[in-house]
Structure formats: structure tokens, C-alpha cells
C-alpha positions, 0 to 999 in steps of 0.5 A: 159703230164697231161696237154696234156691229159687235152687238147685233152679231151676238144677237142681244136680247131687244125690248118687246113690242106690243102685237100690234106694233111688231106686226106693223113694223114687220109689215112695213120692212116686208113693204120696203123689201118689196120696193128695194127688190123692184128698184135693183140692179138684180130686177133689171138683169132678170128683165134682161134674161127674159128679152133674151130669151124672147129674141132667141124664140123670135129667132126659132120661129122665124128660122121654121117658117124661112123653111115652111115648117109650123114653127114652135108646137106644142111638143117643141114649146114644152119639151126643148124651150120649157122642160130643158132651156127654162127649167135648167137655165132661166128659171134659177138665173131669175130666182137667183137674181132676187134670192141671193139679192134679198139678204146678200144684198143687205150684208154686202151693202152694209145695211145689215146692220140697221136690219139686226137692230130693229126690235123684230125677232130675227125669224120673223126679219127672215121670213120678212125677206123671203115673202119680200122676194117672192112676188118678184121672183115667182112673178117674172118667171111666170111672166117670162114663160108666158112673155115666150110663149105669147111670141111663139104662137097659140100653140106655146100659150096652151102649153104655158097654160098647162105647165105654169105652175111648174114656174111657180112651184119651182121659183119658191124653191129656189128662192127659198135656197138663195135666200138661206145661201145669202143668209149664210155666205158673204159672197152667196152670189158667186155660190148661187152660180156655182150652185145653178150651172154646176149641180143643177146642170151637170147632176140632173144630166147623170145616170141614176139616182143622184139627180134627185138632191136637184131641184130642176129634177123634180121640175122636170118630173112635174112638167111630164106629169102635167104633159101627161095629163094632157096626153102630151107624152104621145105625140104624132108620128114624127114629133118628140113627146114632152117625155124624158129622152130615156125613161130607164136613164132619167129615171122620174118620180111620179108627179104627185111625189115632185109635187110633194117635193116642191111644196116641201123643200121650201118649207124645209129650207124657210125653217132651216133659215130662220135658225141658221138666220137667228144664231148667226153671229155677224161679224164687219157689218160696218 
């Protein structure tokens, strides 16, 4: 077995299938990927994060109304819950849960050894992965923002109508990191953590240009694009528009450009994988 383990690390050379029957035997591991995600620990603890997010909307809501005010707007829905709570905390929790899960998980588990030897080119295995984890992943972060906004009232489920695809753009991205985290480190969870509260909380807040290395920035700049688009970045007298605190000191890219952004950076990251994934030399797998 260790001889085995020694091997696949060394990434040997496998004997070829026909087109066909690659393509079923990478089709049939995107399948159990799928399924092995959905029955996991990491799919409970996302559900976890959004009922607890939930209760916190429910709380809000009834805490307004105990004082005779509207509760969650349009304007406090998108700008408090979404472009700050979700976009900097749950969203990358729930990515994270399902990317660092996909190959990390195999690694840890030691089954990244039946992994390697399948007669599968090592890309084509990591690209296995990370269509296995976006269903899961895209699909609770577009879920839980509309699983908030259907307890928050009306008024919240226009604006989660609006900035969905921000959930999803930004669910892909993520993924498309943790996963490449999870390809390179033993231990990629504890990096994903590292990664999600310490960069992307502490960078996205600091004057000047160097938010910009985080993915919630780009976020954030395509949710008030969107907010603009629907005359959002306006609001009544009284009311916080869905805009940055201070424009000067966020300094926002225009929404075509984090748009650009978002669909780029996980195309850049999937590539980056796959290499990194195929030259890989894995050592104690057993």
C-alpha cells in the first residue's frame, strides 16, 4: 500500500480509455462527488449558518416592530444584511464549507489514494470536484439569502431578486479558491478560515487600494451596481442608500469591471488547479 501511495504521488503515467468510457467514468465520480458533498458534515454546518441567520432576521424584525417601525427595507435588507453580514461572513462560511471539503476532504480521509489511480488525467479529476461542489455551494448561498429575505418580508425579497447573482458570481469564486487551498494544503480548512476572517474581513475594511486582492470587494462593488441600476443608491431622506459608507475611502470599481472580475478570477483559479493539481507530488496517503 505504501508502495501504492508512493506511486500515484509521482503521478505515473495510467493506460488510456477510449472517449467514451473516460467520459463516463468522469461523469460517474462528478456523480458521487455530488452525493458524498450532500451527505456531509460540512452540508449540515452550512445549513446551520443559514437558520442562524434566519433567527437573527426574525430577531430584527420583531425587535422593529416591538417599536412600531417598518422593520427590514429595501435599503436596510440590502445594505446591513446583504452587502455587509452576507457578503463578508456567511457567504464565504458556506463556500468554504463545500470547497476546502471537495478535495481536502479526500486527502484527509485517505481516500485520495483510490482518487489518483483511477484511469482519469489528473485535470479532468479536478475539474470533477469543482463542478461536484458548485450545486451545493452556489445553490445554499442563493438559497439562504432568499431563505432571509422570505422571513424579512416583501420588501427584502425584491432586493434578493435583485442582487442574487452577486450570491452566485461570488459562491463560484470562492469555490474555485478553497478548492485550489484544499488541492495544495493538508489542512486547507484551517487556511479557508484564516483566509475568510482575516483577509477578506480586515483587507476589505482598509483605506486605499488593497482591498482589491479580496474577492468580498468585488462583491460588494457589484451589489451597488446592481442597487444602482434600480435607483437604490438614493434613498428617502432619513434612510441609508445601498452605497459605500464613504465613497473616497471604499474607493469602488464600476460594475462592469467586478462583473469582469468575478467571472475571471475562477477561471484563473480552476486553471491554476488543475496544474498545480497534476504536478502534485502526494506523499502519506495511506
Amino acid at each position: 500500500m505504501a508502495g501504492l501511495a508512493q506511486s500515484v504521488g509521482r503521478a505515473e503515467p495510467r493506460p488510456p480509455l477510449s472517449t467514451g468510457h473516460a467520459f463516463r467514468a468522469w461523469w460517474a465520480l462528478v456523480l458521487l462527488s455530488t452525493r458524498r458533498l450532500g451527505w456531509s458534515f460540512q452540508t449540515l454546518l452550512a445549513v446551520v449558518v443559514i437558520g442562524l441567520l434566519i433567527v437573527f432576521v426574525l430577531l430584527v424584525k420583531a425587535a422593529a416592530l416591538s417599536r412600531g417601525e417598518e422593520g427590514w427595507t429595501v435599503y436596510l435588507f440590502g445594505r446591513a444584511l446583504v452587502g455587509n453580514l452576507y457578503l463578508r461572513f456567511v457567504l464565504p462560511l458556506i463556500c468554504l464549507c463545500f470547497g476546502t471539503q471537495s478535495l481536502g476532504g479526500d486527502w484527509e480521509e485517505r481516500n485520495l489514494v483510490w482518487l489518483l489511480t483511477r484511469p482519469i488525467p489528473r485535470p479532468a479529476l479536478y475539474l470533477a470536484k469543482f463542478l461536484a461542489t458548485l450545486p451545493w455551494a452556489v445553490g445554499l448561498s442563493v438559497l439562504g439569502l432568499f431563505a432571509a429575505a422570505a422571513v424579512a418580508g416583501t420588501e427584502a425579497l425584491r432586493a434578493a431578486f435583485v442582487f442574487w447573482p452577486v450570491m452566485a458570481l461570488g459562491a463560484v469564486a470562492y469555490v474555485s479558491l478553497f478548492l485550489l487551498l484544499g488541492a495544495l494544503f493538508r489542512r486547507s480548512t484551517i487556511i479557508a478560515l484564516t483566509y475568510t476572517f482575516v483577509v477578506e474581513t480586515i483587507l476589505s475594511n482598509m483605506p486605499g487600494l488593497v482591498k482589491r486582492v479580496t474577492i468580498a470587494f468585488y462583491n460588494r462593488c457589484y451589489l451597488f451596481s446592481l442597487a444602482e441600476g434600480q435607483g437604490w443608491h438614493e434613498a428617502p431622506r432619513g434612510v441609508r442608500a445601498i452605497l459605500p459608507d464613504n465613497e473616497r475611502f471604499f474607493l469602488p470599481v464600476d460594475g462592469t469591471t467586478s462583473l469582469l472580475v468575478l467571472v475571471a478570477v475562477p477561471c484563473v483559479l480552476l486553471l491554476v488547479g488543475m496544474l498545480a493539481f497534476s504536478r502534485k507530488e502526494y506523499q502519506d496517503l495511506t
